[in-house]
C-alpha positions in Angstrom: 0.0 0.0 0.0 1.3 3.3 -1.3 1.5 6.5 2.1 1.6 9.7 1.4 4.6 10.7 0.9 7.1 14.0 1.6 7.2 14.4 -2.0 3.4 14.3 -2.4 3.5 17.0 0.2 5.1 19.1 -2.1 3.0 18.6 -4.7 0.0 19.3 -2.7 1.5 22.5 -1.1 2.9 23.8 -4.4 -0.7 23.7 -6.0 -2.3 25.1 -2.8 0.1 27.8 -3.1 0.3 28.6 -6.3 -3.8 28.6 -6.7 -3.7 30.9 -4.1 -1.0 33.3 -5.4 -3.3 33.6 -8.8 -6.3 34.2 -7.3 -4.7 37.5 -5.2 -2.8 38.0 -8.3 -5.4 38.4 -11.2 -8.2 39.5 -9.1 -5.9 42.6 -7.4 -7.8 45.7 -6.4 -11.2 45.1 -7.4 -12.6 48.5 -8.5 -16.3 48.8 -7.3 -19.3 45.9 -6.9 -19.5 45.7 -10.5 -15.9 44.9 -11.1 -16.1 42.4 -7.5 -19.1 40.4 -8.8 -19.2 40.4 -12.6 -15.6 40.6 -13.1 -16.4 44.3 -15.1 -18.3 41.7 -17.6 -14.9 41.4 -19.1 -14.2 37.3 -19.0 -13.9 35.2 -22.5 -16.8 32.8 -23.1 -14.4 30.4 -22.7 -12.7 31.1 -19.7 -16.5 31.0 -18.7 -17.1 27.4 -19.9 -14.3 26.2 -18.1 -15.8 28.2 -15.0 -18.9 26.9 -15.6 -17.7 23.4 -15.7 -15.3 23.4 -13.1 -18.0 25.3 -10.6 -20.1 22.1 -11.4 -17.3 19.4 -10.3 -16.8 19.6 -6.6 -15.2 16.4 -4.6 -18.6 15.1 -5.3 -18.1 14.6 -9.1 -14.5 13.3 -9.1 -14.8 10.6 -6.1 -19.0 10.3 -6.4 -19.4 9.8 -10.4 -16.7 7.2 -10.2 -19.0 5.0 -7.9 -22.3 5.6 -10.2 -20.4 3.1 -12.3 -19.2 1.1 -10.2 -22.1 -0.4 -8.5 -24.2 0.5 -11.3 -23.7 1.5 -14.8 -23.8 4.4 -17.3 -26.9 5.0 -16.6 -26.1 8.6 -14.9 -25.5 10.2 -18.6 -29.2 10.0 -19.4 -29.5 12.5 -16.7 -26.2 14.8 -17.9 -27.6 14.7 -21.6 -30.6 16.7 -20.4 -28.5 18.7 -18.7 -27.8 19.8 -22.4 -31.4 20.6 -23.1 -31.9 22.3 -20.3 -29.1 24.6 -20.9 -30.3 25.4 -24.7 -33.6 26.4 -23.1 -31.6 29.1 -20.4 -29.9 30.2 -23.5 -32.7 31.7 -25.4 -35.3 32.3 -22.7 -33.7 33.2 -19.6 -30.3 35.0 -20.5 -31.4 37.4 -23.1 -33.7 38.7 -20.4 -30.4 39.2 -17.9 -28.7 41.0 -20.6 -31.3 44.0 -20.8 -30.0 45.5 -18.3 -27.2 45.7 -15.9 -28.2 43.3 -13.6 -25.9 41.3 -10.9 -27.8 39.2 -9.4 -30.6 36.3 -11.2 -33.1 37.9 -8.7 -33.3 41.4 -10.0 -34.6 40.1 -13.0 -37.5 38.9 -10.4 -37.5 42.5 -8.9 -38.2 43.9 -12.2 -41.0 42.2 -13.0 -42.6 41.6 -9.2 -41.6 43.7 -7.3 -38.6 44.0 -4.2 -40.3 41.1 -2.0 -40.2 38.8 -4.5 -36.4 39.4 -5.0 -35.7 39.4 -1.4 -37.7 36.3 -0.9 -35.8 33.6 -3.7 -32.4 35.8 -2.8 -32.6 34.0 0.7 -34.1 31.1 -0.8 -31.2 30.9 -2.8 -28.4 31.5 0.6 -30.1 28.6 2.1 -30.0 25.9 -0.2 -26.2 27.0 -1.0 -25.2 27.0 2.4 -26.2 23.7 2.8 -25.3 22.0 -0.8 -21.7 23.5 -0.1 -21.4 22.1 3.2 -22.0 18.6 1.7 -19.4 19.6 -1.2 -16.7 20.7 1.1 -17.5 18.1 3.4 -17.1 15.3 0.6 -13.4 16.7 0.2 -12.2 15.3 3.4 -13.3 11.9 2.8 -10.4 11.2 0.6 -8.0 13.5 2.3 -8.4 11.4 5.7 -8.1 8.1 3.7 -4.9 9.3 1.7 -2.7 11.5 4.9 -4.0 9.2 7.8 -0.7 7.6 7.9 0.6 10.8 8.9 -2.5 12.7 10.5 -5.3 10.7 12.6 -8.0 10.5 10.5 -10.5 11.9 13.5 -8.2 14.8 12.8 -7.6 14.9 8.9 -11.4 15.1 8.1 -11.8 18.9 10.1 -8.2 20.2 9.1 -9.1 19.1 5.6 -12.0 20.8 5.9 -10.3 24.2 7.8 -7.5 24.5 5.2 -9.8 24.3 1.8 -12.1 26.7 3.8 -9.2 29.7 4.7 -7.5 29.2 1.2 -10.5 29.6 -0.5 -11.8 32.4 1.5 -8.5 34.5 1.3 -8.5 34.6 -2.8 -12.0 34.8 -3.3 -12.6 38.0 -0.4 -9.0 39.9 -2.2 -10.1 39.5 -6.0 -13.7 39.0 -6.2 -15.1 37.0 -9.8 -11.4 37.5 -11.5 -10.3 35.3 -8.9 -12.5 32.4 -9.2 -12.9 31.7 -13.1 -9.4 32.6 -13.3 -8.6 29.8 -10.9 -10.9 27.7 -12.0 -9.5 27.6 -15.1 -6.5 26.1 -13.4 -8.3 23.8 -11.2 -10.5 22.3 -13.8 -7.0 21.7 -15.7 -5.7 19.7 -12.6 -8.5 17.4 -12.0 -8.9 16.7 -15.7 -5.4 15.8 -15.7 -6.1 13.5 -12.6 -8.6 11.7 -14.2 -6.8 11.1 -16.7 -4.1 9.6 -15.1 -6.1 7.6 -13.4 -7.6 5.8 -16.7 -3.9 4.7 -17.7 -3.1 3.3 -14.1 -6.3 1.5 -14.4 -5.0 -0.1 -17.7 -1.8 -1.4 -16.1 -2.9 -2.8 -12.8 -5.7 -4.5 -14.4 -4.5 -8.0 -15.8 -5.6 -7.1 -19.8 -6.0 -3.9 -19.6 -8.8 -1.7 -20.9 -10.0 -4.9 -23.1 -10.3 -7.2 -20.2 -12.4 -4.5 -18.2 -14.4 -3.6 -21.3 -15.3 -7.5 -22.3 -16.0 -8.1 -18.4 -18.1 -5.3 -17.5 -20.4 -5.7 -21.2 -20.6 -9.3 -20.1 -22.4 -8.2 -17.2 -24.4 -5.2 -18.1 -21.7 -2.6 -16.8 -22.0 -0.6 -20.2 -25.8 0.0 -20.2 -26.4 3.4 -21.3 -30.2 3.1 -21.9 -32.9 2.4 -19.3 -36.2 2.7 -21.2 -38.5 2.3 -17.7 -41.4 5.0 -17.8 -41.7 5.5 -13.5 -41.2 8.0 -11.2 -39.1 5.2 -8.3 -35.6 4.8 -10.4 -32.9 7.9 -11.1 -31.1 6.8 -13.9 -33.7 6.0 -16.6 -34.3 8.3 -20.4 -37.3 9.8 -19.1 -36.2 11.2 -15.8 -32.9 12.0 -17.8 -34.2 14.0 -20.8 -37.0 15.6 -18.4 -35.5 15.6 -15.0 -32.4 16.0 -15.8 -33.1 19.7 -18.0 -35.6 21.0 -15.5 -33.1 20.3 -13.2 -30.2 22.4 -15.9 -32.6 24.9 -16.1 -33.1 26.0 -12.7 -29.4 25.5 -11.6 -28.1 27.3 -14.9 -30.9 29.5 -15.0 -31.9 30.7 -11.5 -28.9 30.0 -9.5 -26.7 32.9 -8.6 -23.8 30.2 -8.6 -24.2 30.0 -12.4 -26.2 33.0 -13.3 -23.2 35.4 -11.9 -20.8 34.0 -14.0 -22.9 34.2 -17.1 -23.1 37.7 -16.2 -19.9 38.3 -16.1 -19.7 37.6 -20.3 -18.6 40.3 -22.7 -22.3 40.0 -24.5 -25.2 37.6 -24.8 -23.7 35.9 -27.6 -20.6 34.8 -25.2 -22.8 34.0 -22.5 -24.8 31.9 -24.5 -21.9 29.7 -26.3 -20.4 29.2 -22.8 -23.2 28.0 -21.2 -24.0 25.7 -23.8 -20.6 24.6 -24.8 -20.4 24.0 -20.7 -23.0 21.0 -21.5 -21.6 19.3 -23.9 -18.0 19.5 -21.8 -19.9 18.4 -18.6 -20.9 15.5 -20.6 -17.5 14.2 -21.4 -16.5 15.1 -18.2 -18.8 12.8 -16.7 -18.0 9.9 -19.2 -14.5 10.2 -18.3 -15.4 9.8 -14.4 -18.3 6.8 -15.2 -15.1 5.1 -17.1 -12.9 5.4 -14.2 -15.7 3.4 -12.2 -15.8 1.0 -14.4 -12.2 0.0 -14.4 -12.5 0.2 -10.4 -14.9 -2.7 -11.1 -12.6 -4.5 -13.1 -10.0 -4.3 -10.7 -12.2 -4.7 -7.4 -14.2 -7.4 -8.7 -17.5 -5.7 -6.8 -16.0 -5.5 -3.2 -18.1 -3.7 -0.6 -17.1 -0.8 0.8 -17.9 1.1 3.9 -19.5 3.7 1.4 -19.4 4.2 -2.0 -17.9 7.1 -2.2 -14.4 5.6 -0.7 -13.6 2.9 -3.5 -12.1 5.8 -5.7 -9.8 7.3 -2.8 -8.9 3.7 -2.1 -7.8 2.9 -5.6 -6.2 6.2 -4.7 -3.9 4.8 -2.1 -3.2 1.7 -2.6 -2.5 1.4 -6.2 -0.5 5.2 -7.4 2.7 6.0 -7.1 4.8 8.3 -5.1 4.4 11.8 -6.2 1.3 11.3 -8.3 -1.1 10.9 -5.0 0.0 14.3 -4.3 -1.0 15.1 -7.9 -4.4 13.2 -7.6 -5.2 14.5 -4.2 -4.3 18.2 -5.3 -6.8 17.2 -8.2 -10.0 16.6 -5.7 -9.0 19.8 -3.7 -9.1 21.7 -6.8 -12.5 20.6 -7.8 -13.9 21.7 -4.5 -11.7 24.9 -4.2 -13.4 25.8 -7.1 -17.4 25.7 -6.2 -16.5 26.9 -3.0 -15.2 30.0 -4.6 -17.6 30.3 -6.9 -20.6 29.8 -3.8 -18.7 32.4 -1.4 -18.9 35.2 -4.0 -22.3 34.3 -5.0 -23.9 34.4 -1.6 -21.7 37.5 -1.0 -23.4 38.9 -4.1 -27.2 38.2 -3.3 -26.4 39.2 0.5 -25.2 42.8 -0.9 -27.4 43.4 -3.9 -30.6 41.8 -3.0 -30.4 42.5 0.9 -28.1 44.8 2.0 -28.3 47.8 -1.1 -31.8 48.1 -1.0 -32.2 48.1 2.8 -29.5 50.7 3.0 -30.8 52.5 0.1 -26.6 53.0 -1.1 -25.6 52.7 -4.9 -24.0 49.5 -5.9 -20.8 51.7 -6.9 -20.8 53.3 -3.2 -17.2 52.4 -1.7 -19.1 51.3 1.1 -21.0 48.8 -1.1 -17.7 47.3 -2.2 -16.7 47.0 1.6 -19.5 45.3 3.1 -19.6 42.7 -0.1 -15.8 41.4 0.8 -17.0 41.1 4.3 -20.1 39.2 3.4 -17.6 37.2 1.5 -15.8 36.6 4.8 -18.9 35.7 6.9 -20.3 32.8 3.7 -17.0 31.5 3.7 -17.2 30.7 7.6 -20.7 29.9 7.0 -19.7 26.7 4.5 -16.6 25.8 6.5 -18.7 25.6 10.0 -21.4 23.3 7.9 -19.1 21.7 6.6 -17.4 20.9 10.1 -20.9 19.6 11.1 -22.1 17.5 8.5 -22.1 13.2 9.1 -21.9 10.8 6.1 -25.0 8.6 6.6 -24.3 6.2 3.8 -26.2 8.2 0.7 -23.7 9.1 -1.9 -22.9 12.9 -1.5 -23.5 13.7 -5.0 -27.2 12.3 -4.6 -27.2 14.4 -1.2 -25.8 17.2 -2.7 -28.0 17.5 -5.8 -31.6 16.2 -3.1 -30.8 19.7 -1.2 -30.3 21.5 -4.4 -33.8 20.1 -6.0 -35.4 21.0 -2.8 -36.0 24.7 -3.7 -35.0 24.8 -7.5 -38.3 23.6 -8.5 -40.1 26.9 -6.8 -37.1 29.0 -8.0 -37.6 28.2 -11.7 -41.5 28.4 -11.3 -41.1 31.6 -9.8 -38.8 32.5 -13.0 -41.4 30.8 -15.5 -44.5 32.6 -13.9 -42.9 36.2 -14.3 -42.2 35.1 -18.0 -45.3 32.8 -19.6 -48.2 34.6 -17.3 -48.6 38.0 -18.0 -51.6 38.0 -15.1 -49.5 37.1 -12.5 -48.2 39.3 -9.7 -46.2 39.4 -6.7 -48.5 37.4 -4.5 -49.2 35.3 -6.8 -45.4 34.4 -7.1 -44.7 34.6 -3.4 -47.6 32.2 -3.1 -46.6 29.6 -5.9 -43.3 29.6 -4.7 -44.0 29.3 -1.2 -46.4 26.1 -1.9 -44.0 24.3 -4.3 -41.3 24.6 -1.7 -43.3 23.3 0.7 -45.0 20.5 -0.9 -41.0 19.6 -2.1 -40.2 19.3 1.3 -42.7 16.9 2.0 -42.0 14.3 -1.0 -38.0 15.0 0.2 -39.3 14.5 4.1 -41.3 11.3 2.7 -38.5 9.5 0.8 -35.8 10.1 3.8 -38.3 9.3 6.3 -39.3 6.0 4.7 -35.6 4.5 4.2 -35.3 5.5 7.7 -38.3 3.6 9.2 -39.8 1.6 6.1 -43.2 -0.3 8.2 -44.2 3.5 7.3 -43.0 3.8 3.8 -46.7 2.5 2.7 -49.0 5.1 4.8 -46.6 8.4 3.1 -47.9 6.7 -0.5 -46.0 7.1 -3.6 -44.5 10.1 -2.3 -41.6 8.4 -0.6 -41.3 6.9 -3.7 -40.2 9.1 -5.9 -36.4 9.3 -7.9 -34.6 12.7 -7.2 -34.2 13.7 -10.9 -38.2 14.6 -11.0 -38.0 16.9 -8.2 -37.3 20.0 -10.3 -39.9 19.4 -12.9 -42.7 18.5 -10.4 -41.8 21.4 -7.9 -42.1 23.9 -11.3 -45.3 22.4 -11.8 -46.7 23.0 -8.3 -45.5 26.4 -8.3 -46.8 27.4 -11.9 -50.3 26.1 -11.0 -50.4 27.8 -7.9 -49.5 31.0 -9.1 -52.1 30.9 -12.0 -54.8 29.8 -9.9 -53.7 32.6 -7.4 -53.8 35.5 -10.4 -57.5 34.1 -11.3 -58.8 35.3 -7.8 -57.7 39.1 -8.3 -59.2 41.4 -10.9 -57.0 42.4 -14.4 -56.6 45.8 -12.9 -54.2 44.7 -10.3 -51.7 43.3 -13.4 -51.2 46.8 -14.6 -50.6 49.4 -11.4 -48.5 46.3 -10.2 -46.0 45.4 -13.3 -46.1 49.3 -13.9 -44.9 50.0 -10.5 -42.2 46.8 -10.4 
C-alpha cells in the first residue's frame, strides 16, 4: 500500500500555493461591486465554460461519479444529456432577459417584474440551499484526504483540518479578487482534475490483468456498459425519461436561477458569449462525466464488486493503494481543486445576493458606493465561515454525496424556476401570486424530500406516506415547477385584471 509521501507533500502545497498566489494576483484591487461580482463583464466565453464546468465538479463529481459506475452503470448520462437541453432552453429564454439590463444578481430580474419582496424572498431562498449543498461539497473533500494523509494525521483529525485548510484558502483569494479570482482559478483547477482523471484511466489499464479490453469485455458481459434504461416510472434515477425531463428541469433551474451560475454568465462580454459558454459547458460536462463513469468501471474490473464502507471511498482507495509516489500528491491536489473551485464560486455568489438583494436596498446605497464594495468582501468573509462551519458539522449517513448534494439542491429549484417561469409565460400574474406559488412548491417539495428520507429510515411506514416516498430525485425540479406554476395561475384568477397593470407598472 502506497503513504503519502514528503514528495506528495510538495506537490499538494505547491498547487495550494500557487492557486492561491493567482487568485490575489489576477483579481488585485477590485474596483467597485460591478468589477467584485461580474468581473467588469470582461471574461472570454471560454474562460466562462471552463468556470462553468469546473464550478459544477466539486469532490462530489470526481470521487461520487466514479461509484455511479461502479455499482451500477452508465446510466447517470441519461441525466447529464438533459442537462444539455436544459441549458439550450436558459440560453434563449432566460439569459437574453439578464442582458437587458445591468443586472448582478438572477433575482433582479424577479425584482423587475414583481416587485422587491419577490427578490428578497428567492435571494434568501437561494443562501439557504447553497449554504447547505456546499457544506455537503466541502465536506465530501475530506473523505479522501483522511483516507490518503491518515498515515501521517489521525483520521478523526484529517477530516476537520481538511476541511479548515480548503475553507481559509479559499476564502483568502476569493474576499482579495472577487469574480477574476475564481474563473481565473478555475481555469486552473479544472486543468488539474482533468489531468487526474486522466491519469487515473492509464493506471487502471496497467494494474488491471488485460487492460482496458479485459475491463471492457468483463463489464459488457455483465451489463456494466448499459447506457439506456427505457422504464417509464417515477421510483428509479437513472432512466431516459427522468434524464431528458428531470435531468433539463433540473439544468434549467441550476443554470438559469442560480446565482452560482447565473453570476458567471453575467460576467460575459455580451449575450452571444454567455450563450456559447453555457451551452458549450453541457456538452464539456458530458465528457466530463464519461470520463469519471469510465474510471468506475475500471475500479470494477479491478475490485471485482467488493463492498465498501460507502461508496464514495472505492475511488480514494484505488487512490492509495495502487498510485505511485508523487502522483497521490497530484491526484489529491486534483480533488482539492475541484472543490476549491465551487467553493469560490458559492462564497462570492452568496456574498453577491447578501449585498445586492439585501443589504443595497435596505441601505438605500448605490451598488458603486465604496461602502457597497466594503460590506460585499465582508459578506464574502462571513459565507466563507458559513460553508466551512457546515461543513465541520455535517455526518456521512451512507447516501452518496452527489445524490445528497444535488436532493438539497432540487429541494428549492423547482419553486425557484417556477417563480422565474411565472414572471415570463403569465402575464396576469403578480407578486402574490409568485410569493404564493413559490412558497407552496417549496413546501410540498419538502414533504416528498421528508417522505423519501423518512421512509428509508423507518420503512413499516414507507406505505402510509404513498408514492411520495417513492419518488427518484431527478423529478424533483420538474414536479416542484409544476406546483408552483399552478399555484400561481390559480392565485392571479382570484384578483381582478386591474391589479396586473398598477402592479407590473410600479415593479
Amino acid at each position: 500500500m502506497t503513504h503519502f509521501t514528503p514528495l506528495d507533500a510538495v506537490v499538494l502545497v505547491a498547487y495550494l500555493g500557487g492557486t492561491t498566489a493567482l487568485g490575489i494576483y489576477v483579481g488585485r484591487r477590485p474596483k467597485n461591486t460591478k468589477d467584485y461580482f461580474v468581473a467588469d463583464r470582461n471574461i472570454p466565453w471560454w474562460v466562462l465554460l471552463f468556470s462553468i464546468v469546473a464550478t459544477e465538479t466539486s469532490a462530489l463529481t470526481f470521487i461520487g461519479a466514479p461509484s455511479f459506475s461502479y455499482i451500477g452503470d452508465f446510466g447517470f448520462l441519461q441525466i447529464v444529456a438533459g442537462y444539455i437541453l436544459g441549458r439550450v432552453v436558459v440560453a434563449y429564454t432566460l439569459l437574453p432577459r439578464y442582458f437587458q439590463g445591468e443586472l448582478v444578481t438572477a433575482y433582479a430580474l424577479l425584482e423587475r417584474r414583481f416587485g422587491l419582496a419577490t427578490r428578497r424572498f428567492t435571494s434568501i431562498v437561494f443562501m439557504v440551499t447553497r449554504a447547505l449543498a456546499d457544506s455537503v461539497r466541502i465536506f465530501a473533500t475530506a473523505i479522501p484526504v483522511a483516507l490518503i494523509v491518515e498515515s501521517v494525521i489521525p483520521k478523526q483529525e484529517a477530516m476537520p483540518i481538511a476541511v479548515l485548510v480548503l475553507g481559509l484558502l479559499t476564502v483568502v483569494y476569493t474576499y482579495k479578487g472577487g469574480m477574476k479570482a475564481v474563473v481565473w482559478t478555475e481555469l486552473l483547477q479544472a486543468s488539474i482534475y482533468l489531468v487526474g482523471g486522466v491519469a487515473a484511466i492509464v493506471l487502471l489499464a496497467k494494474v488491471v490483468p488485460g487492460g482496458w479490453h479485459h475491463i471492457a469485455a468483463s463489464a459488457a458481459a455483465h451489463g456494466k456498459l448499459r447506457l439506456i434504461d427505457t422504464y417509464t416510472g417515477f421510483d428509479r434515477p437513472n432512466t431516459l425519461l427522468a434524464g431528458l425531463l428531470g435531468g433539463a428541469f433540473l439544468s434549467m433551474a441550476s443554470h438559469g436561477t442560480d446565482q452560482l451560475i447565473v453570476q458567471r454568465l453575467l460576467s460575459a462580454r455580451t449575450l452571444k458569449d454567455a450563450q456559447r459558454a453555457i451551452i458549450g459547458s453541457g456538452f464539456a460536462v458530458f465528457a466530463q462525466f464519461a470520463l469519471f463513469l469510465v474510471i468506475g468501471i475500471g475500479l470494477w474490473g479491478l475490485y471485482g464488486g467488493r463492498t465498501f464502507a460507502t461508496p464514495d471511498a472505492v475511488f480514494p482507495t484505488f487512490i492509495l493503494e495502487y498510485m505511485p509516489t508523487g502522483l497521490i500528491g497530484l491526484v489529491l491536489a486534483a480533488v482539492i481543486a475541484a472543490t476549491m473551485s465551487t467553493h469560490s464560486g458559492a462564497i462570492n455568489s452568496l456574498a453577491a445576493s447578501t449585498t445586492l438583494d439585501i443589504y443595497v436596498p435596505l441601505t438605500n446605497r448605490s451598488p458603486d458606493d465604496p461602502r457597497t464594495l466594503r460590506a460585499g468582501k465582508r459578506f464574502a468573509l462571513l459565507w466563507g465561515a458559513i460553508l466551512t462551519a457546515g461543513a465541520l458539522m455535517f455526518r456521512d449517513n451512507g447516501t452518496p454525496v452527489v445524490v445528497v448534494a444535488l436532493s438539497i439542491a432540487s429541494f428549492t429549484y423547482g419553486g425557484l424556476l417556477g417563480g422565474f417561469f411565472l414572471g415570463i409565460f403569465w402575464r396576469r400574474a403578480i407578486q402574490r401570486d409568485a410569493i404564493l406559488g413559490m412558497s407552496v412548491g417549496i413546501g410540498a417539495m419538502a414533504f416528498i424530500v421528508f417522505a423519501k428520507q423518512l421512509a428509508q429510515a423507518f420503512p413499516v411506514i414507507a406505505r402510509g406516506l404513498g408514492p411520495a416516498a417513492r419518488i427518484a430525485w431527478p423529478w424533483y425540479v420538474l414536479i416542484g415547477t409544476c406546483i408552483t406554476v399552478s399555484v400561481g395561475i390559480l392565485s392571479s384568477l382570484t384578483h381582478p385584471a386591474t391589479e396586473i397593470v398598477s402592479e407590473t407598472e410600479t415593479a
